[in-house]
N, C-alpha and C positions, 0 to 999 in steps of 0.2 A: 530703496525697495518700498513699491508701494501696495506692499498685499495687503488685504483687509482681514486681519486674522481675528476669526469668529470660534472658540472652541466649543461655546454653548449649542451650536448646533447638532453636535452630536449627540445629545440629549433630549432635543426639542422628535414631536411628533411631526408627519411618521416614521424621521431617518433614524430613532433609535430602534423602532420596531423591527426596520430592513436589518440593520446591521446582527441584531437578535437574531433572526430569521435566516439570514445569513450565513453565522456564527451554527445555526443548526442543521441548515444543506451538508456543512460543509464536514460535522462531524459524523454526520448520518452516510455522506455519501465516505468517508476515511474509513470509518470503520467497517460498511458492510464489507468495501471491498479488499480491507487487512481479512475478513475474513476467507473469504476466497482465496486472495494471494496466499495465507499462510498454506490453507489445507490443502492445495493445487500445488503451490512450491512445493511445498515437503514432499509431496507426493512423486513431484517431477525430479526433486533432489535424489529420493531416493532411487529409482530409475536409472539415474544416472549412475549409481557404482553398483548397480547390479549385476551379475556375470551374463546375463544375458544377450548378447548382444543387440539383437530386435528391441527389447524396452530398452537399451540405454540409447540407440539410434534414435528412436521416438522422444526420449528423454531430449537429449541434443537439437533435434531439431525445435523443440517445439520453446526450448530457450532461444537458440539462433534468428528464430522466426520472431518474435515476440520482443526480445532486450534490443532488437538491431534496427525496427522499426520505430522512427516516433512516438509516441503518447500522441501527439496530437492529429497526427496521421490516422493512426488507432482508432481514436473517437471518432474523426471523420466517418470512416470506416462503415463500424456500426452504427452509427446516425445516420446515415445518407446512404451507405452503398447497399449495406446487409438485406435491409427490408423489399431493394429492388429485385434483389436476386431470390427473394423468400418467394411461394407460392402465391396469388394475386389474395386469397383471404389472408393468410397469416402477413404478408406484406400490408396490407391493410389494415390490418388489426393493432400489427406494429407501430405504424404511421398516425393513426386516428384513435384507437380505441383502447392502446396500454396506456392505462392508469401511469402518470409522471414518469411520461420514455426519454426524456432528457435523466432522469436521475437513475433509471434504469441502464441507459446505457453507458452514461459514466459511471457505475459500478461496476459493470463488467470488463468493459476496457481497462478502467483501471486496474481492477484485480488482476485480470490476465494476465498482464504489463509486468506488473508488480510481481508475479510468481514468478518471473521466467529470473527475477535478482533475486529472492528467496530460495528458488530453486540454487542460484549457484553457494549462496553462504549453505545449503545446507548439505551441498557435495562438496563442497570446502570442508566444512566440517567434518563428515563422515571420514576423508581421506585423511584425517590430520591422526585418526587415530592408530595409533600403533600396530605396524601387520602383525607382532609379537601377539596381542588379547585377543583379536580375530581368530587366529590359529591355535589358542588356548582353550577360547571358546567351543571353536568347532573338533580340537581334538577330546574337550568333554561331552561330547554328544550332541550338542545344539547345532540343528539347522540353519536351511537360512532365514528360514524365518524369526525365530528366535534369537537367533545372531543380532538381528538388529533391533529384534524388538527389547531387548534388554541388556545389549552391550553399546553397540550403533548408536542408537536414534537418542536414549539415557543423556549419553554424557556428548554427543557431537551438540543436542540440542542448550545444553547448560556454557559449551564454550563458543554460541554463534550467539550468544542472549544480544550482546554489545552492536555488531552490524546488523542485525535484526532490528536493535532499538532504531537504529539510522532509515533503516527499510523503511519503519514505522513513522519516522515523522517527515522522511519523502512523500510517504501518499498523502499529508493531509497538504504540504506545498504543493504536490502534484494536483491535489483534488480542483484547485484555482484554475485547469485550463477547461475546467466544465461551463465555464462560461462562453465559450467558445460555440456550442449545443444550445444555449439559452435555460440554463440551470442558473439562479441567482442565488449562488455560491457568496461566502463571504467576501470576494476580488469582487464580484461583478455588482453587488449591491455597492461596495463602496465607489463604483466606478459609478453607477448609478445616482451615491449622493451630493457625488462630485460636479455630473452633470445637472444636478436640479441646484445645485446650492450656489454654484462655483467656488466650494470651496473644498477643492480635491488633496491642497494638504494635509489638513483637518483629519479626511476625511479614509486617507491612503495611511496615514499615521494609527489612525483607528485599529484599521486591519492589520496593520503591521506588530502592534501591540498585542493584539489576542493572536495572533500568531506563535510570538517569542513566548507568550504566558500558555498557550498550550504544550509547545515545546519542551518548555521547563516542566511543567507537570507531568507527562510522557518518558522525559528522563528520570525526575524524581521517583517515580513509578517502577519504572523498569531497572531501575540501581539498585531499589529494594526485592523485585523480582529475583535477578544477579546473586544480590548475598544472600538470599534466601534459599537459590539453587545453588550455590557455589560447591564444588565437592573439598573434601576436608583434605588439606595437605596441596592444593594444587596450587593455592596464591605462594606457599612458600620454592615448592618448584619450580616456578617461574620468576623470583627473584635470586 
């Protein structure tokens, strides 16, 4: 094997700067759109086990629609299709004049995307709980509102902490097809140092690294979130 392995270049100027920069796209664009994903799931989870028929249809659909289509379909989507069908100014505006619309619109794709899995762990959850405390609930006076604002949402949201943690560190993997749009994401910079340097192991190992070391911190994080929601007496019922 005759590779010329260089690691000092991932140091040297300006590919430590890209990868920096990178490393920052990529957490800027994960988290605006965990935000959305969460507050739009939950929202759509809930929907979904409400007696209502009409919101739980709209609930359904708008997972079926969202989880069954690509990600990268998605982005397509809103980067190239959305703006043509916009009115000719706000298409325009879209097109030329939104301040950073590659990172704009991998925020929203992404999120959307991402609600339609959030949405089902949090109607997963809600359904896990016992029709027994719903019916307890509602024979001491609580509506539905209340119903879930303090029996429901409480404890469905404390036993989903764990596939949620997962949700969360699919969208910062997920965040790498933003390169796709021309967002220089932490994938597309190192693809970028690979192509200036020629040295793409280097340089894919890079990204690969602060990937796993986000990862782990994400989980360390959310473990401690976990035990610090956990309710008293439930680890012992479930062993």
């Amino acid at each position: 094997m005759n590779y010329n392995w260089n690691w000092t270049v991932l140091v040297q100027e300006p590919y430590l700067e890209w990868l920096i920069s990178g490393l920052g796209w990529t957490v800027a664009v994960a988290l605006c759109a965990w935000i959305i994903a969460f507050s739009l799931g939950s929202l759509i989870g809930v929907l979904r086990t409400l007696p209502n028929k009409a919101l739980r249809a709209f609930g359904t659909c708008y997972v079926e629609l969202f989880r069954n289509v690509p990600l990268l379909v998605q982005m397509f989507i809103w980067y190239f299709a959305v703006p043509e069908l916009m009115p000719d100014d706000i298409g325009r505006w879209m097109k030329r004049d939104m301040p950073n619309p590659e990172f704009t619109t991998a925020v929203i794709a992404l999120g959307l995307y991402t609600a339609s899995r959030v949405a089902e762990q949090v109607r997963a959850g809600i359904e896990a709980i016992p029709v027994g405390l719903v019916s307890a609930a509602v024979s001491s006076g609580m509506n539905v509102r209340k119903v879930y604002q303090f029996i429901l949402l409480p404890i469905s949201f404390r036993t989903i902490i764990p596939p949620l943690t997962s949700e969360f560190l699919t969208i910062f993997k997920n965040s790498s097809l933003a390169l796709t749009i021309g967002l220089l994401e932490l994938t597309a910079q190192s693809q970028q140092i690979a192509e200036y340097t020629f040295q793409g192991f280097e340089a894919y190992t890079a990204a690969t690294v602060i990937y796993v070391v986000i990862a782990l911190i994400a989980t360390l994080l959310m473990h401690q979130v976990e035990k610090g929601l956990r309710i008293d007496g439930h680890e012992n019922r479930e062993s």
